[in-house]
N, CA, C and O atoms as a GROMACS GRO file, in nm:
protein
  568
    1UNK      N    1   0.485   2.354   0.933
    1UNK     CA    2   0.411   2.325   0.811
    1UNK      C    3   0.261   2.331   0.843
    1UNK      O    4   0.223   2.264   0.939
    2UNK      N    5   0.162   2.411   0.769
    2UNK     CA    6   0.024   2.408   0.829
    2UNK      C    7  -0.011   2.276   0.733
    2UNK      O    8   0.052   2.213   0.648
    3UNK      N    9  -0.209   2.262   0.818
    3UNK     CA   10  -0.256   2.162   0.832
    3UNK      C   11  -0.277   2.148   0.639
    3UNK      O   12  -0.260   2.036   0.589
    4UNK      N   13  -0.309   2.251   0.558
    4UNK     CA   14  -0.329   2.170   0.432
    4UNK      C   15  -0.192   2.177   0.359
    4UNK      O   16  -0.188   2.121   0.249
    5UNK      N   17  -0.077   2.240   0.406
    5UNK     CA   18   0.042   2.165   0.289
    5UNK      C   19   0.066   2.026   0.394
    5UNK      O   20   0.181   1.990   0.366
    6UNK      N   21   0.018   1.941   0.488
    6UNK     CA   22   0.039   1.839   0.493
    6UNK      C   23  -0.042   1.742   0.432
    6UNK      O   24  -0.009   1.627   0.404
    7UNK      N   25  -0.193   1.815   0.405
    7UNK     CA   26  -0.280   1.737   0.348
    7UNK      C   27  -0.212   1.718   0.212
    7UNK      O   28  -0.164   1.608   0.185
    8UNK      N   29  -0.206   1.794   0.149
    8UNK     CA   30  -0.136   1.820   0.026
    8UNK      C   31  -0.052   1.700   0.008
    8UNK      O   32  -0.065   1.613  -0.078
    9UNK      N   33   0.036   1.708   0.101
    9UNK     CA   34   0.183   1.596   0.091
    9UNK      C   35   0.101   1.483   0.141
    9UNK      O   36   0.201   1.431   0.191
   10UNK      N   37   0.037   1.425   0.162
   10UNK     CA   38  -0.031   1.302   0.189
   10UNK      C   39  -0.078   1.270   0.071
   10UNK      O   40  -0.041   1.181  -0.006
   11UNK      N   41  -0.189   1.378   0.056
   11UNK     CA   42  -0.238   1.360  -0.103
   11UNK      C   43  -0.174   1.282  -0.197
   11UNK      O   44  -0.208   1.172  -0.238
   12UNK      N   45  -0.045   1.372  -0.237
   12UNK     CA   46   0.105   1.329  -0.343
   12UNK      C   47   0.146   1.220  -0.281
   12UNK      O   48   0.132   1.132  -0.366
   13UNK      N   49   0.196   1.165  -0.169
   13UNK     CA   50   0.204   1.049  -0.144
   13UNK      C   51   0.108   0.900  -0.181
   13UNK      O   52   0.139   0.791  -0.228
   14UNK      N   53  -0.027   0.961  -0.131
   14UNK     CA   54  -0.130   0.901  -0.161
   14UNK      C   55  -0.114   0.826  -0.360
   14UNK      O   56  -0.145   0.711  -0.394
   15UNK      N   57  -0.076   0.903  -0.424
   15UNK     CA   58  -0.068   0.922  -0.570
   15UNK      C   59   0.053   0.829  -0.595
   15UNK      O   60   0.058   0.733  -0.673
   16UNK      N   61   0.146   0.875  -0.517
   16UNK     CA   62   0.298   0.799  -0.574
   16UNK      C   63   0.259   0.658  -0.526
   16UNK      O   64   0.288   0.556  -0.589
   17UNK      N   65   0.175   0.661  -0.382
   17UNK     CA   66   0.200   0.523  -0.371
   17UNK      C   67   0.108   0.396  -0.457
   17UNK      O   68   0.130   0.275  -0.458
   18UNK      N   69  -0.008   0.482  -0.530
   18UNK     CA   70  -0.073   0.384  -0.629
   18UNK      C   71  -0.004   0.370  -0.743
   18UNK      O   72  -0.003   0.256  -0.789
   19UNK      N   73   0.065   0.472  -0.815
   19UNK     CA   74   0.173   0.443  -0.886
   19UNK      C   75   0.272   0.330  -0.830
   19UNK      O   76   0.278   0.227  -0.898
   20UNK      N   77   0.332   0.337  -0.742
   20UNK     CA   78   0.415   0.258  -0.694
   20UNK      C   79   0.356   0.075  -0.678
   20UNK      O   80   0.438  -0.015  -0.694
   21UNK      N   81   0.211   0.046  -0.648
   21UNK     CA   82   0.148  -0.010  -0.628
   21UNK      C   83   0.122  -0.092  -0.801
   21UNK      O   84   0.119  -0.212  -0.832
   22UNK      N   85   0.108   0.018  -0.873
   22UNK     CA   86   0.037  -0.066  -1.033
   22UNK      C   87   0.173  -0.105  -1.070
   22UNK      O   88   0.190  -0.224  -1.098
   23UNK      N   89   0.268  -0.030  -1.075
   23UNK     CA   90   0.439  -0.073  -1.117
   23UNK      C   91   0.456  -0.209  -1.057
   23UNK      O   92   0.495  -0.294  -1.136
   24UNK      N   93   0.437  -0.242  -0.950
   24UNK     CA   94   0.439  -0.378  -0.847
   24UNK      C   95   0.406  -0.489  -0.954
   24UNK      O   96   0.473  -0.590  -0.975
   25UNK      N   97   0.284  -0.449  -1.022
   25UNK     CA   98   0.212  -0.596  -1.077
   25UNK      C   99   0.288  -0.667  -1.187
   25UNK      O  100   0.270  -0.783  -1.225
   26UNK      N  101   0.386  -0.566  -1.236
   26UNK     CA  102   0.509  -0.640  -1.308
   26UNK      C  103   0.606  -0.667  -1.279
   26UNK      O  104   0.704  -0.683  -1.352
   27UNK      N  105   0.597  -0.681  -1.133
   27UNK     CA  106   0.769  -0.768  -1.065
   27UNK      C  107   0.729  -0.925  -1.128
   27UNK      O  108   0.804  -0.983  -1.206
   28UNK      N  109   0.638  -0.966  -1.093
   28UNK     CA  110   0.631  -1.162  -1.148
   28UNK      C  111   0.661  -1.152  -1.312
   28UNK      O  112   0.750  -1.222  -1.362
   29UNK      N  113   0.560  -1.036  -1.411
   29UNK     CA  114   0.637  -1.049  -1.513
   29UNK      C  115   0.796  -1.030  -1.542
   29UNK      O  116   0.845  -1.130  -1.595
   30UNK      N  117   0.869  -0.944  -1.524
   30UNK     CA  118   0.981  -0.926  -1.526
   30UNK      C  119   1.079  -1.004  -1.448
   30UNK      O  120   1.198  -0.973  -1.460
   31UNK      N  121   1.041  -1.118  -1.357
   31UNK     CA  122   1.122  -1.227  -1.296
   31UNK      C  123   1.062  -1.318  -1.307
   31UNK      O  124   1.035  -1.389  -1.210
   32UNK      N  125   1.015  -1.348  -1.451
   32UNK     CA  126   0.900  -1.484  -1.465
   32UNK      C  127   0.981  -1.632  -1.480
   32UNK      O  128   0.940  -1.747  -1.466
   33UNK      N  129   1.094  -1.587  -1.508
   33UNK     CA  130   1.214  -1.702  -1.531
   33UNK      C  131   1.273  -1.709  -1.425
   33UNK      O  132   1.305  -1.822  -1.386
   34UNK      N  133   1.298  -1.622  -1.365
   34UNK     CA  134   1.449  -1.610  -1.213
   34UNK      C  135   1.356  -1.630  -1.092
   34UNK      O  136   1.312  -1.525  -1.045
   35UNK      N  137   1.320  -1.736  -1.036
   35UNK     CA  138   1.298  -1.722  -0.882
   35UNK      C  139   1.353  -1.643  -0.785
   35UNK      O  140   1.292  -1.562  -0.714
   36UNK      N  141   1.512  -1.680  -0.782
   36UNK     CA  142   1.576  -1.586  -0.666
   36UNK      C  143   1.578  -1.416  -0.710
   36UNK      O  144   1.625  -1.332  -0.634
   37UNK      N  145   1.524  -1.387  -0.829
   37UNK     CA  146   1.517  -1.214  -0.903
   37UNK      C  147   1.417  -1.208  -0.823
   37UNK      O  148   1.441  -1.132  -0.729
   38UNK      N  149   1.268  -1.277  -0.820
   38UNK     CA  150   1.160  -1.274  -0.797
   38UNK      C  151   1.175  -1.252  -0.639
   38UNK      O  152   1.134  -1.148  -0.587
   39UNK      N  153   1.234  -1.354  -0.568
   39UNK     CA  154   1.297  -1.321  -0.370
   39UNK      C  155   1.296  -1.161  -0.375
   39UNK      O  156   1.206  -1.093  -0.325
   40UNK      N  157   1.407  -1.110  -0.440
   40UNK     CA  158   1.520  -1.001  -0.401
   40UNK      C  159   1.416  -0.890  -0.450
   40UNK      O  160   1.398  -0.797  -0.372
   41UNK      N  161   1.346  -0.891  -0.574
   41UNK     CA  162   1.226  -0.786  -0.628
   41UNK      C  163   1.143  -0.787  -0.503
   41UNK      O  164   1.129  -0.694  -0.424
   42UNK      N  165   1.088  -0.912  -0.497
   42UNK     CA  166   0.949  -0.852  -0.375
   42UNK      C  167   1.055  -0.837  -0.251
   42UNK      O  168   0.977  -0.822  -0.156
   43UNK      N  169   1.175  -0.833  -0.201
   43UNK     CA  170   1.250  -0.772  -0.061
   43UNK      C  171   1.210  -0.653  -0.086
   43UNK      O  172   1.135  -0.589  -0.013
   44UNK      N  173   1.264  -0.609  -0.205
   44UNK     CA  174   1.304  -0.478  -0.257
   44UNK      C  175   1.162  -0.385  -0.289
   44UNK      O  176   1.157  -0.265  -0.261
   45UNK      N  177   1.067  -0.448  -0.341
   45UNK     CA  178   0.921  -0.379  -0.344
   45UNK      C  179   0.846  -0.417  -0.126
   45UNK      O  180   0.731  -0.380  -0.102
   46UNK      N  181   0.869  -0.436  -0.094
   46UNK     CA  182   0.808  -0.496   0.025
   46UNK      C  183   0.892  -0.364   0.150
   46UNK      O  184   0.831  -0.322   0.248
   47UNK      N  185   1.026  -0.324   0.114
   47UNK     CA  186   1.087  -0.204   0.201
   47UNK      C  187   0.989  -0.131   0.128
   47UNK      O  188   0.882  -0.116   0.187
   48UNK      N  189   1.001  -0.062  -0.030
   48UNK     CA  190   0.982   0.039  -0.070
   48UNK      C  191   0.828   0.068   0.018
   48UNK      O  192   0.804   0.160   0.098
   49UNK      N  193   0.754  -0.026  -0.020
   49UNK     CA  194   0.579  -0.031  -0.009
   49UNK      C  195   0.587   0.032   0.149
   49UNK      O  196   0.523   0.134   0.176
   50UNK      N  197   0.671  -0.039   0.253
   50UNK     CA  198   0.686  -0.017   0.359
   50UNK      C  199   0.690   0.165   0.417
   50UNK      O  200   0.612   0.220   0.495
   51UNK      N  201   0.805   0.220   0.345
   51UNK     CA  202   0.823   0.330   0.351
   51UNK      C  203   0.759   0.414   0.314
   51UNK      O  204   0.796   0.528   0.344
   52UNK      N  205   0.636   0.397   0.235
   52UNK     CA  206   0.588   0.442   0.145
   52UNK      C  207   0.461   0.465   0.231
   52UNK      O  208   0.401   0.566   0.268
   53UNK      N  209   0.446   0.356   0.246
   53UNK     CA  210   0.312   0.357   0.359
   53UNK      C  211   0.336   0.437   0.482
   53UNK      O  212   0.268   0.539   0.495
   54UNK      N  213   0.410   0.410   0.561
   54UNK     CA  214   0.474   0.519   0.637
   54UNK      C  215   0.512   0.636   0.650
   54UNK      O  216   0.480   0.703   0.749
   55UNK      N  217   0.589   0.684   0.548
   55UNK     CA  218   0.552   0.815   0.480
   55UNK      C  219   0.384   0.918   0.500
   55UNK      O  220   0.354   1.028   0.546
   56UNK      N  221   0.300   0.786   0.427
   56UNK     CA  222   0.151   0.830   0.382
   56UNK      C  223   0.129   0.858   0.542
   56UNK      O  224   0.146   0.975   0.576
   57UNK      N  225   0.099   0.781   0.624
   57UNK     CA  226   0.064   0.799   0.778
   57UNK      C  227   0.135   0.843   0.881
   57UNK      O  228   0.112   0.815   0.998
   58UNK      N  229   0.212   0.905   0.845
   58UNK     CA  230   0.315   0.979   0.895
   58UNK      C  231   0.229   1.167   0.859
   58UNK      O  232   0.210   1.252   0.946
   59UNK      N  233   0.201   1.179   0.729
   59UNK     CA  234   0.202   1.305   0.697
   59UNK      C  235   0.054   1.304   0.751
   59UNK      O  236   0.009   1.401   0.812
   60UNK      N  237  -0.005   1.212   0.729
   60UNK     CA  238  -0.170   1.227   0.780
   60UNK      C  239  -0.195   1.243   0.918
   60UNK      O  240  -0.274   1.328   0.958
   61UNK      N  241  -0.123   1.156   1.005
   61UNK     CA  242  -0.125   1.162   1.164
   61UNK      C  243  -0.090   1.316   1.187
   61UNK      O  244  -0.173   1.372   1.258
   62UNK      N  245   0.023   1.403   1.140
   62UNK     CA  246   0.077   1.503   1.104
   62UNK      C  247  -0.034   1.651   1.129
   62UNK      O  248  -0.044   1.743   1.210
   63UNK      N  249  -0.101   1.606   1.010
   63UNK     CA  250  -0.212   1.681   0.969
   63UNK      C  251  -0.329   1.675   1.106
   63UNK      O  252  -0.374   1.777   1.159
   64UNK      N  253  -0.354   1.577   1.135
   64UNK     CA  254  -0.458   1.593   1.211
   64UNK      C  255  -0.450   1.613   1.342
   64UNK      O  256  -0.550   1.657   1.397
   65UNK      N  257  -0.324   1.585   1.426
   65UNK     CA  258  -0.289   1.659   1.562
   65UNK      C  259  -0.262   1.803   1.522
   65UNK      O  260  -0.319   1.892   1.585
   66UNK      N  261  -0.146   1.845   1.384
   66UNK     CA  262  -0.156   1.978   1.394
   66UNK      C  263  -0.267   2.061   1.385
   66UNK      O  264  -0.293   2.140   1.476
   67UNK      N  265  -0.358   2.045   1.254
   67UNK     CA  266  -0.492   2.089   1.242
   67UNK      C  267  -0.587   2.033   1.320
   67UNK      O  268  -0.697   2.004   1.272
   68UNK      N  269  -0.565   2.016   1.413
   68UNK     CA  270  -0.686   1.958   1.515
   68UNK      C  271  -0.851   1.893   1.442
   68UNK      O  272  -0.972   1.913   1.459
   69UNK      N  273  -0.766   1.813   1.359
   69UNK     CA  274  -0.842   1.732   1.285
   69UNK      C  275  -0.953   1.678   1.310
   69UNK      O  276  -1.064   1.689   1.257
   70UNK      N  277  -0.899   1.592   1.437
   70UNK     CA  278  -0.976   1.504   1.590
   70UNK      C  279  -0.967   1.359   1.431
   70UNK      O  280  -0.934   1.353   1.312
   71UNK      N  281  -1.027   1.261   1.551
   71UNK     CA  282  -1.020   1.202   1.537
   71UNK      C  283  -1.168   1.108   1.464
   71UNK      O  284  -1.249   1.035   1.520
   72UNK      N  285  -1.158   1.144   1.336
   72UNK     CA  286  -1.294   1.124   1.295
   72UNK      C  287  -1.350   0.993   1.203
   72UNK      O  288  -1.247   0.959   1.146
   73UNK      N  289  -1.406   0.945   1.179
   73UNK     CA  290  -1.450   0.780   1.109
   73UNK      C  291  -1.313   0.786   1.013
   73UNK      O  292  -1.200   0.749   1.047
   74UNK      N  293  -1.347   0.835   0.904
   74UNK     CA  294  -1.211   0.853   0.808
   74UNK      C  295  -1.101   0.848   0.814
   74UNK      O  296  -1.024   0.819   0.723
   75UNK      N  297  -1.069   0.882   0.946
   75UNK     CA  298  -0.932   0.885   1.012
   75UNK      C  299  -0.909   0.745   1.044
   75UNK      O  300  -0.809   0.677   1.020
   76UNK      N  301  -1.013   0.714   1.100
   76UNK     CA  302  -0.976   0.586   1.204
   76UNK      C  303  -0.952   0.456   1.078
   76UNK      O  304  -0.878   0.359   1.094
   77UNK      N  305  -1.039   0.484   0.949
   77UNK     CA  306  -1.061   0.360   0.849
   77UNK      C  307  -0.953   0.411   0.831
   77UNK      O  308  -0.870   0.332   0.876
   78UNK      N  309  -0.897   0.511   0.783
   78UNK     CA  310  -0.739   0.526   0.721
   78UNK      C  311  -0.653   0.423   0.814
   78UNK      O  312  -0.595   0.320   0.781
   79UNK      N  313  -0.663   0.480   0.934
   79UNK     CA  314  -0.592   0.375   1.022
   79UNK      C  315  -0.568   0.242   1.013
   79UNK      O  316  -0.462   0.184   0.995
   80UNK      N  317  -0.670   0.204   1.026
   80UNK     CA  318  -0.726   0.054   1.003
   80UNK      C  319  -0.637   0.001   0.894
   80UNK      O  320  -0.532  -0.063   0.893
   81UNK      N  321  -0.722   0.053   0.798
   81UNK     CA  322  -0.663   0.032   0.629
   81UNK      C  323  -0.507   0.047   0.675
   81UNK      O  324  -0.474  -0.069   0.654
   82UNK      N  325  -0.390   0.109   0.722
   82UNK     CA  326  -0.325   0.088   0.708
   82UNK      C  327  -0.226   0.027   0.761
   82UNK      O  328  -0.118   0.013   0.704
   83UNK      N  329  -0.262  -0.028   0.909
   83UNK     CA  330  -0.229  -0.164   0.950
   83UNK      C  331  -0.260  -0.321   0.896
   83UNK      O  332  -0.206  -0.429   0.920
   84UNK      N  333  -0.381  -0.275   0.803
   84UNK     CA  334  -0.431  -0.431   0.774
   84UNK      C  335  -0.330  -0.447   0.630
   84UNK      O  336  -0.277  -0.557   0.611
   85UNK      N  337  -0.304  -0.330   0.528
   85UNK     CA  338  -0.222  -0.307   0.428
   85UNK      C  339  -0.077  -0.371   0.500
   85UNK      O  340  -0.018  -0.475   0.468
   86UNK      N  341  -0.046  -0.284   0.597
   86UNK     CA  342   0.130  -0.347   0.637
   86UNK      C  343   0.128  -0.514   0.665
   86UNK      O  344   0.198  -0.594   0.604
   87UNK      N  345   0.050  -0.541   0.751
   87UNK     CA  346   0.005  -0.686   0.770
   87UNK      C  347  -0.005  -0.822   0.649
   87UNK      O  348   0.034  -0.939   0.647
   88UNK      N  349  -0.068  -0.746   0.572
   88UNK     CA  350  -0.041  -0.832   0.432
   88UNK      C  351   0.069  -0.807   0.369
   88UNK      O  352   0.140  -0.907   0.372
   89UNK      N  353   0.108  -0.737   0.324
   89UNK     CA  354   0.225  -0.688   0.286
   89UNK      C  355   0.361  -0.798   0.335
   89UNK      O  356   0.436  -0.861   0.260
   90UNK      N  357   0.357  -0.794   0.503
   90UNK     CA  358   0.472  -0.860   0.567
   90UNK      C  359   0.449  -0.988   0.551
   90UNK      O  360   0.535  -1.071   0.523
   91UNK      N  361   0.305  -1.013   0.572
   91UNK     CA  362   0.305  -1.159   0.554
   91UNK      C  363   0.291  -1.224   0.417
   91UNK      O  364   0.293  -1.347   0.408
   92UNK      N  365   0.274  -1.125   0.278
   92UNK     CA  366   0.319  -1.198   0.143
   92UNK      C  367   0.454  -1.233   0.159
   92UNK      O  368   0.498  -1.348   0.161
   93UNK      N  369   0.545  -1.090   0.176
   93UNK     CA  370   0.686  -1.111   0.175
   93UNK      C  371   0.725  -1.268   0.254
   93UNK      O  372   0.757  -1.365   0.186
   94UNK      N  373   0.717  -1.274   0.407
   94UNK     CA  374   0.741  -1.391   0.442
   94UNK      C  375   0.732  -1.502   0.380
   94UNK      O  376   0.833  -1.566   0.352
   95UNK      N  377   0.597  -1.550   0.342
   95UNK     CA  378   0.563  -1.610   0.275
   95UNK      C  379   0.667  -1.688   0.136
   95UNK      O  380   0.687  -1.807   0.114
   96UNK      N  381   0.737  -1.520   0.032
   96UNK     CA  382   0.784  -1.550  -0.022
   96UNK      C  383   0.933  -1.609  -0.007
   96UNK      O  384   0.988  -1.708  -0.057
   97UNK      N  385   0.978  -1.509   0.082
   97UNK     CA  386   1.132  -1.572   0.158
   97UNK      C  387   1.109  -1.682   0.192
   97UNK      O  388   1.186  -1.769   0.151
   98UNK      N  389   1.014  -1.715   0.263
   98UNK     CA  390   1.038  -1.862   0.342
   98UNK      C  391   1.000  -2.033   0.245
   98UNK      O  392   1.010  -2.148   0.288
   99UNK      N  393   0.946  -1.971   0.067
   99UNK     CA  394   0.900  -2.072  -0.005
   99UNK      C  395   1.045  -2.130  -0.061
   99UNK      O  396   1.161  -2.093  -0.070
  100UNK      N  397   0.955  -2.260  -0.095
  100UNK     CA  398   1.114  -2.311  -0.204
  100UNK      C  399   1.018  -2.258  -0.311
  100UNK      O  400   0.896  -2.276  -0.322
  101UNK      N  401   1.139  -2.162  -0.414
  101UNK     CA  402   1.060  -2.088  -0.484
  101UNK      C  403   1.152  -2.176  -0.621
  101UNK      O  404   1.119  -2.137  -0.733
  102UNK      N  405   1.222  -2.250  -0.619
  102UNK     CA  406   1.286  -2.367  -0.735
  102UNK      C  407   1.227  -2.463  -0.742
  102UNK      O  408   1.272  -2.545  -0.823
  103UNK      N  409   1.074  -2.510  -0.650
  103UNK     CA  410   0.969  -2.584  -0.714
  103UNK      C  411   0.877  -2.481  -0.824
  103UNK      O  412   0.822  -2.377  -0.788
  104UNK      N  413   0.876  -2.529  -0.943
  104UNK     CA  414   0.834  -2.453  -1.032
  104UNK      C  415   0.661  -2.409  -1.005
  104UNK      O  416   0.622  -2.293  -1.017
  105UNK      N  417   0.559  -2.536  -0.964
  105UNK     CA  418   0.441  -2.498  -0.885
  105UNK      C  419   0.447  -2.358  -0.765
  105UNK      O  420   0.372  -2.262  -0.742
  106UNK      N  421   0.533  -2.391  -0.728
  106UNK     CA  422   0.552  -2.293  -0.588
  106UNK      C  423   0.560  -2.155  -0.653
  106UNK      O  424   0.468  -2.074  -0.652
  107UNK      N  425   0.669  -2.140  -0.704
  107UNK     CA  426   0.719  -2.058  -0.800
  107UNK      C  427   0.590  -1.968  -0.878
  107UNK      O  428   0.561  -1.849  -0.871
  108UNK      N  429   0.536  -2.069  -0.946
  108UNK     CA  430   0.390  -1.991  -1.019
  108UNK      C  431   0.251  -1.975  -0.891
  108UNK      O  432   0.164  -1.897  -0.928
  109UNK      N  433   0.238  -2.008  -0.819
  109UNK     CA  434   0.177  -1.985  -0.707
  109UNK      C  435   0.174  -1.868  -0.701
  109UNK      O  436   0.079  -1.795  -0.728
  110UNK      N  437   0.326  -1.824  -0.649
  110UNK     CA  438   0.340  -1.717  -0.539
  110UNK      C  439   0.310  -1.594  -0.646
  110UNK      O  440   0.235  -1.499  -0.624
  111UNK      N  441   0.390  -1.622  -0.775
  111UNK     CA  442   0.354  -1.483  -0.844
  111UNK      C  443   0.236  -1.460  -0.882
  111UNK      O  444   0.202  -1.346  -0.916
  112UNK      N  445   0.156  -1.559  -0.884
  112UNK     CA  446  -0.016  -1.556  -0.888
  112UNK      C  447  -0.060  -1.462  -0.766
  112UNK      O  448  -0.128  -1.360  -0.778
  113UNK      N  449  -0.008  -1.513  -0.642
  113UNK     CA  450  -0.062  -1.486  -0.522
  113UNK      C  451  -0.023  -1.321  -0.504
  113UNK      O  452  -0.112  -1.244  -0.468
  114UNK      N  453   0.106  -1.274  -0.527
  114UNK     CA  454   0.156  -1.186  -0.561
  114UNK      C  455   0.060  -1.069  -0.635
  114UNK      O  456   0.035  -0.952  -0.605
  115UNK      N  457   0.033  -1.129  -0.712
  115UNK     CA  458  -0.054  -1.030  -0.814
  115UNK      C  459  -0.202  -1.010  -0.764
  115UNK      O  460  -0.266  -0.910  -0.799
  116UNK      N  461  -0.245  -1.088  -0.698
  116UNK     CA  462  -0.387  -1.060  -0.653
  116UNK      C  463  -0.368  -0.986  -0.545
  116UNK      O  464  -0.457  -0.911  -0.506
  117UNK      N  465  -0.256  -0.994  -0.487
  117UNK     CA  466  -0.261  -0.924  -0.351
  117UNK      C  467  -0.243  -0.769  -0.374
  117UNK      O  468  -0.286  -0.672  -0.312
  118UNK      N  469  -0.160  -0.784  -0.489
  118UNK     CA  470  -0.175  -0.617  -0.532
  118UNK      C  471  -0.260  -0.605  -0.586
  118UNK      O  472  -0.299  -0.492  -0.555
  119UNK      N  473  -0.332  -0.650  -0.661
  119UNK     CA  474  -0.481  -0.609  -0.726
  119UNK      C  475  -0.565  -0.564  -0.576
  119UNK      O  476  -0.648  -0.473  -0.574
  120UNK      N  477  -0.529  -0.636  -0.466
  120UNK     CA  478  -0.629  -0.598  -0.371
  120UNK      C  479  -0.589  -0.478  -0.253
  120UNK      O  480  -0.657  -0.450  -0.154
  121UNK      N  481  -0.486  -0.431  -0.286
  121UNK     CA  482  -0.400  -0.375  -0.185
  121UNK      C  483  -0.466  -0.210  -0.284
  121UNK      O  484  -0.509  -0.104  -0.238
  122UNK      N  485  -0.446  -0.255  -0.427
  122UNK     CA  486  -0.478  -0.093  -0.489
  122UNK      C  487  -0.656  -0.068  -0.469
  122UNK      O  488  -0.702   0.042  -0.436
  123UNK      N  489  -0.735  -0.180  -0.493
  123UNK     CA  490  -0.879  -0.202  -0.436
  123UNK      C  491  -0.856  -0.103  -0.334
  123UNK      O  492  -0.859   0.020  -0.340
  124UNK      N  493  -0.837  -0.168  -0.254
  124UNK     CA  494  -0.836  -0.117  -0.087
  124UNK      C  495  -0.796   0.090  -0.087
  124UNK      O  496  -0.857   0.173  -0.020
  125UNK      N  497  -0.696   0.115  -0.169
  125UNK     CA  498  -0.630   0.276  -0.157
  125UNK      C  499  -0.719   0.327  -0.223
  125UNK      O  500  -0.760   0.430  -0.169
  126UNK      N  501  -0.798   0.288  -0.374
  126UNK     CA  502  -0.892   0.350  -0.486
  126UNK      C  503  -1.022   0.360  -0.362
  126UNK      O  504  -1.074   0.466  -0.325
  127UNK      N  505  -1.043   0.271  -0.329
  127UNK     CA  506  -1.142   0.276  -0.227
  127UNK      C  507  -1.162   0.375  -0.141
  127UNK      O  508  -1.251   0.459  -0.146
  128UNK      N  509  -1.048   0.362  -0.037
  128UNK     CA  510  -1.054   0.508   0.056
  128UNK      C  511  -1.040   0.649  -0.052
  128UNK      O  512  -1.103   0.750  -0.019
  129UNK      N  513  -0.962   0.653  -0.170
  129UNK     CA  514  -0.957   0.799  -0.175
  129UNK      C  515  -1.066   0.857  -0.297
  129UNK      O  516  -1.053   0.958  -0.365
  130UNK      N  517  -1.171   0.759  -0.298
  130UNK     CA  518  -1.272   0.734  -0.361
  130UNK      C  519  -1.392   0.800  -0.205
  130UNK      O  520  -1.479   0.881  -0.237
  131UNK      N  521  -1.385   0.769  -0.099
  131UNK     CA  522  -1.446   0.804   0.017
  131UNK      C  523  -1.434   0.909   0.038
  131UNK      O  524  -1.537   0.959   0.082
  132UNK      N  525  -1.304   1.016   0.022
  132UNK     CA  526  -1.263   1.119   0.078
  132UNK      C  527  -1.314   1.187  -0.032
  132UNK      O  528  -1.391   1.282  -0.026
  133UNK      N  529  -1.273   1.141  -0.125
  133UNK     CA  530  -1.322   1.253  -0.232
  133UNK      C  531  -1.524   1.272  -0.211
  133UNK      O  532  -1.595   1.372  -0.222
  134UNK      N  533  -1.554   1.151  -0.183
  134UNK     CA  534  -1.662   1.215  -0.154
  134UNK      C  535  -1.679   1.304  -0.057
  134UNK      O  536  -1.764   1.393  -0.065
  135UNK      N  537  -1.609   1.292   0.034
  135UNK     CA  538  -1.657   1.350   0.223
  135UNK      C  539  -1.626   1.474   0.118
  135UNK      O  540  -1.724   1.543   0.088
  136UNK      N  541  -1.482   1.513   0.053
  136UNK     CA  542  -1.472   1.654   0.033
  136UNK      C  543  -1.574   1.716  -0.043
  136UNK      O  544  -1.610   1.828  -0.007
  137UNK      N  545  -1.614   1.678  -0.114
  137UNK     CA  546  -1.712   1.704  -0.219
  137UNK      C  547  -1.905   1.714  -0.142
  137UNK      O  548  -2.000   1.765  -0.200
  138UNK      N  549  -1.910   1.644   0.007
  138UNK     CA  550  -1.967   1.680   0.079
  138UNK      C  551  -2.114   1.570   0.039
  138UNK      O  552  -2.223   1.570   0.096
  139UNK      N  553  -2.069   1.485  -0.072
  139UNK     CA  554  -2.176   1.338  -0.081
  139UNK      C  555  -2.210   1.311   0.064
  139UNK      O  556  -2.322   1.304   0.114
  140UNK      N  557  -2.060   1.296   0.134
  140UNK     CA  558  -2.118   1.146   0.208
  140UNK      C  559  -2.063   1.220   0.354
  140UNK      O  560  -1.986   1.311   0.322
  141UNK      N  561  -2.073   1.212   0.466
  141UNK     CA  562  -1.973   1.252   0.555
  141UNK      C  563  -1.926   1.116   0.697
  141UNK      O  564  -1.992   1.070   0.791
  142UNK      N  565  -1.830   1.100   0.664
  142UNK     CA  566  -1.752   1.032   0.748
  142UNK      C  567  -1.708   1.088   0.888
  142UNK      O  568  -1.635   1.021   0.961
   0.00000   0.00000   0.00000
């Protein structure tokens, strides 16, 4: 596969996974009554996000050993960004498994907490591909 149909497929990944990301912010609505719905949704959004992310840095790492990319600022914040993304990620989930989520406080907490974290998780992706689009466009260079 050459170096831009992987860019390409990062790209589309890049896309599905902010889609995937704004869809997220209605798991607390749609399990606003069911705590244990609310457990099994964020298990179930917390693999997907997982794979998803993986996927994304999978096709990018991809791209830049094949196209001898090197290893350049952009690369490395991608990096970054996407260990500090998995990191939160694992530790909301925990978080939520390990709450008594049948204290009703607890309960509204977490889907609070829930929701900001995706508000900040899509921050964080709008951000970088808000950067790149500049580097491509030749604003800014990273």
């Amino acid at each position: 596969m050459e170096t831009a149909q992987m860019l390409t497929t990062h790209s589309i990944l890049v896309k599905a996974f902010l889609g995937f990301l704004f869809g997220g912010l209605f798991i607390p609505l749609m399990t606003s009554k069911n705590p244990l719905g609310f457990k099994k949704a964020s298990f179930i959004y917390t693999m997907i996000f997982q794979a998803i992310i993986t996927m994304i840095a999978f096709a990018g790492l991809v791209a830049v050993f094949t196209g001898d990319l090197g290893w350049k600022l952009s690369t490395i914040i991608m990096v970054a960004l996407w260990a500090i993304m998995m990191f939160i990620e694992i530790k909301k989930y925990k978080l939520i498994k390990l709450a008594n989520l049948q204290n009703v406080e607890t309960f509204k907490t977490l889907k609070s907490a829930f929701v900001k974290i995706s508000i900040i998780q899509i921050l964080l992706v709008v951000i970088m591909v808000v950067l790149m689009i500049l580097k491509a466009k030749g604003v800014i260079s990273l």
